[in-house]
C-alpha positions as protocol buffer text, in pm:
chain_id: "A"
residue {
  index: 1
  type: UNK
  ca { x: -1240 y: 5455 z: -4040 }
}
residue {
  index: 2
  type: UNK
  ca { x: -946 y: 5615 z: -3799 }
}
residue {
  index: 3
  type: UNK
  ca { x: -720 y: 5371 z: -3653 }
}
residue {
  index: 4
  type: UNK
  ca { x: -886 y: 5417 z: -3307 }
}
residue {
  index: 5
  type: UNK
  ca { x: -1262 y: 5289 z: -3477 }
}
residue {
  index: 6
  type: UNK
  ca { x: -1025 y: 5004 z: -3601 }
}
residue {
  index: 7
  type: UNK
  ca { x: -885 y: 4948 z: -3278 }
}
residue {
  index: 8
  type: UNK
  ca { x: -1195 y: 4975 z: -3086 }
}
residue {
  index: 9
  type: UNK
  ca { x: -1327 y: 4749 z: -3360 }
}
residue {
  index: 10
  type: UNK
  ca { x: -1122 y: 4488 z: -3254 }
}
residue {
  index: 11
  type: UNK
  ca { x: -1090 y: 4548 z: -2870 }
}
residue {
  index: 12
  type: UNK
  ca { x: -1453 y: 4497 z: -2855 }
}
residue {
  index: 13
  type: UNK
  ca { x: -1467 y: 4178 z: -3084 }
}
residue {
  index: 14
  type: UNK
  ca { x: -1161 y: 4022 z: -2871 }
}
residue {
  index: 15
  type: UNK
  ca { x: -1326 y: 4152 z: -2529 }
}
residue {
  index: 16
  type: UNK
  ca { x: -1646 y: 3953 z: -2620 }
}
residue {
  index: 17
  type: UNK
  ca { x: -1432 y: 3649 z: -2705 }
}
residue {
  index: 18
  type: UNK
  ca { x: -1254 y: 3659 z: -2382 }
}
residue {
  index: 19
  type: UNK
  ca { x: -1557 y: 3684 z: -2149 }
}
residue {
  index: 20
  type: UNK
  ca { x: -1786 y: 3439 z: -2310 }
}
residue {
  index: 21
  type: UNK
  ca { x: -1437 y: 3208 z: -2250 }
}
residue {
  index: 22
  type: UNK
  ca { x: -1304 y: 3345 z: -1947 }
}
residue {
  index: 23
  type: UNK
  ca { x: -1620 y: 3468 z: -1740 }
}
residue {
  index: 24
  type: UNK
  ca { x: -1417 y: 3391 z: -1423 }
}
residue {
  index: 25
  type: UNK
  ca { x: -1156 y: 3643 z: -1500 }
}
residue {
  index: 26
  type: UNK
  ca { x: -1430 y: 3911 z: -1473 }
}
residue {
  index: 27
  type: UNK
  ca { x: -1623 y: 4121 z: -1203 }
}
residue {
  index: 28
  type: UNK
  ca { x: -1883 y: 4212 z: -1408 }
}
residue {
  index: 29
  type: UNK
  ca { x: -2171 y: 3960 z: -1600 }
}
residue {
  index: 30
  type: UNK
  ca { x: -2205 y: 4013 z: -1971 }
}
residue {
  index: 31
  type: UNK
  ca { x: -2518 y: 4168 z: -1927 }
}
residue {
  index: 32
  type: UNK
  ca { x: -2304 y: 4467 z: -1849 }
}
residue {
  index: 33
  type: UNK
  ca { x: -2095 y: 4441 z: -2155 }
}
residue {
  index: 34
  type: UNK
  ca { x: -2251 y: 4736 z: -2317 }
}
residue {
  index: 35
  type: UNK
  ca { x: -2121 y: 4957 z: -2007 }
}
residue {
  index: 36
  type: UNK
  ca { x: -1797 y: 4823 z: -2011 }
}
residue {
  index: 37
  type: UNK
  ca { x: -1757 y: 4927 z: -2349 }
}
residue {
  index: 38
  type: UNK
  ca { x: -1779 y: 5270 z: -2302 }
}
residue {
  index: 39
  type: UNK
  ca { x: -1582 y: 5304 z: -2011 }
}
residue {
  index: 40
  type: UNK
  ca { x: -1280 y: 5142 z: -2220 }
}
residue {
  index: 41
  type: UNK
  ca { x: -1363 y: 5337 z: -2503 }
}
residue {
  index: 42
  type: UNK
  ca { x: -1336 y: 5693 z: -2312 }
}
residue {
  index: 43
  type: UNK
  ca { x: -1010 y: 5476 z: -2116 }
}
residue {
  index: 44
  type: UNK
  ca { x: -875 y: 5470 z: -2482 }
}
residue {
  index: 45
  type: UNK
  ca { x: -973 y: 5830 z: -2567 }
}
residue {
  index: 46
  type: UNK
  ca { x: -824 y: 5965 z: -2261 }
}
residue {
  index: 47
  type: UNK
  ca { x: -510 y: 5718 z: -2246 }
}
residue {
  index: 48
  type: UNK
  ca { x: -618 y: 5569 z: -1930 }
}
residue {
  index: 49
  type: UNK
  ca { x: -666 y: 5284 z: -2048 }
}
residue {
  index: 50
  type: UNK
  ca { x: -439 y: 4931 z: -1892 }
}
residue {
  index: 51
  type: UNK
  ca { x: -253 y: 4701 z: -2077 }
}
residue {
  index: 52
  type: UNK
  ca { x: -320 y: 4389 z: -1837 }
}
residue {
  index: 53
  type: UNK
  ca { x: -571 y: 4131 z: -1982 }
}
residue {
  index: 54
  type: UNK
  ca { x: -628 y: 3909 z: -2268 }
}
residue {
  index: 55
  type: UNK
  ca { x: -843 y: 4150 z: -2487 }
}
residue {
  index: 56
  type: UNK
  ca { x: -550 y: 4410 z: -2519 }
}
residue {
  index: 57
  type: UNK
  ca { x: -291 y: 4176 z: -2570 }
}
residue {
  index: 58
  type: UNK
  ca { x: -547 y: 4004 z: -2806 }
}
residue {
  index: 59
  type: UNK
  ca { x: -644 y: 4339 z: -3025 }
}
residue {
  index: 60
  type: UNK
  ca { x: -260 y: 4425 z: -3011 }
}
residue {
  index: 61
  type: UNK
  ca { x: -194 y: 4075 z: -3165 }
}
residue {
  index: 62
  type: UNK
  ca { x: -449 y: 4144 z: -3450 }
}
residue {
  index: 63
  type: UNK
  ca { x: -297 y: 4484 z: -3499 }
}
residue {
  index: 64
  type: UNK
  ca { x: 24 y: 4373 z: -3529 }
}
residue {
  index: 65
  type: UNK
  ca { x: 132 y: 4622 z: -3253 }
}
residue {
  index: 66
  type: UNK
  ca { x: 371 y: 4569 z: -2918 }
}
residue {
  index: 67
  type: UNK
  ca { x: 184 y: 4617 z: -2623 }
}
residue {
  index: 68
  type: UNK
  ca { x: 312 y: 4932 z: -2450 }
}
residue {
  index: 69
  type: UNK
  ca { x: 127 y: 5228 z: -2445 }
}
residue {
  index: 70
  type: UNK
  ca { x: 389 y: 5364 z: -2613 }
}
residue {
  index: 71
  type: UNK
  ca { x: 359 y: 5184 z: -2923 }
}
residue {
  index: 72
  type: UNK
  ca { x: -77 y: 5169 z: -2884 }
}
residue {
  index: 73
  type: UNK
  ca { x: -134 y: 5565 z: -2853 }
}
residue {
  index: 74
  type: UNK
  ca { x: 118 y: 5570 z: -3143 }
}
residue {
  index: 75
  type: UNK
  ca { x: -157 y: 5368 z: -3319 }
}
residue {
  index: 76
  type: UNK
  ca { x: -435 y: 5524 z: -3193 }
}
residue {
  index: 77
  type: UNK
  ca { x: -362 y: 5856 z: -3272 }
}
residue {
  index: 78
  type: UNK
  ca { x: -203 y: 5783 z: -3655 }
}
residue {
  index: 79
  type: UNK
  ca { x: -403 y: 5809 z: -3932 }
}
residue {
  index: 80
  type: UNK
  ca { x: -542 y: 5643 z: -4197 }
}
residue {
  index: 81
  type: UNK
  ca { x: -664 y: 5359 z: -4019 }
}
residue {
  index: 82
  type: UNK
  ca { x: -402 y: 5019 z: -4119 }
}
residue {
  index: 83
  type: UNK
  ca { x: -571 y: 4714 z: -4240 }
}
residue {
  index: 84
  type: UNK
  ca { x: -654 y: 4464 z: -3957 }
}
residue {
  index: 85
  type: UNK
  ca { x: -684 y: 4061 z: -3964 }
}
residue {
  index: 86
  type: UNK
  ca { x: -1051 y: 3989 z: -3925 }
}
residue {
  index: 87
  type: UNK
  ca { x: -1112 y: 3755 z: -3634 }
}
């Protein structure tokens, strides 16, 4: 597993989290999750990604990395992938 699986691991488990808590915070019903998911994934791939919400600052948390994109794409693009905290 790279570090970007790891972090899109995470991202996804913490997004899930956040909307099932926080559906208010978000345009789009869960139904759509799937969707959603792949745009942020290709966000991630092509560094397009933002660093506002609670999923990134929650997946930077488990990662034990600062959240500026600085310090993610440093992440994302180092391999092997780090151990994470399971959540």
């Amino acid at each position: 597993m790279t570090n970007f699986d790891a972090f899109i691991k995470v991202y996804i488990e913490e997004l899930e989290a956040v909307v099932r808590k926080h559906p208010e915070e978000y345009r789009w019903p869960i139904e759509n999750f799937q969707r959603i998911i792949e745009k942020m994934i290709e966000g991630f791939r092509t560094k397009t990604y933002s660093l506002e919400g609670r999923a990134i600052r929650a997946t930077c948390k488990r990662l034990d990395i600062h959240q500026t994109y600085k310090d993610i794409n440093a992440f994302l693009d180092k391999n092997p992938a780090v151990l994470y905290k399971a959540g």
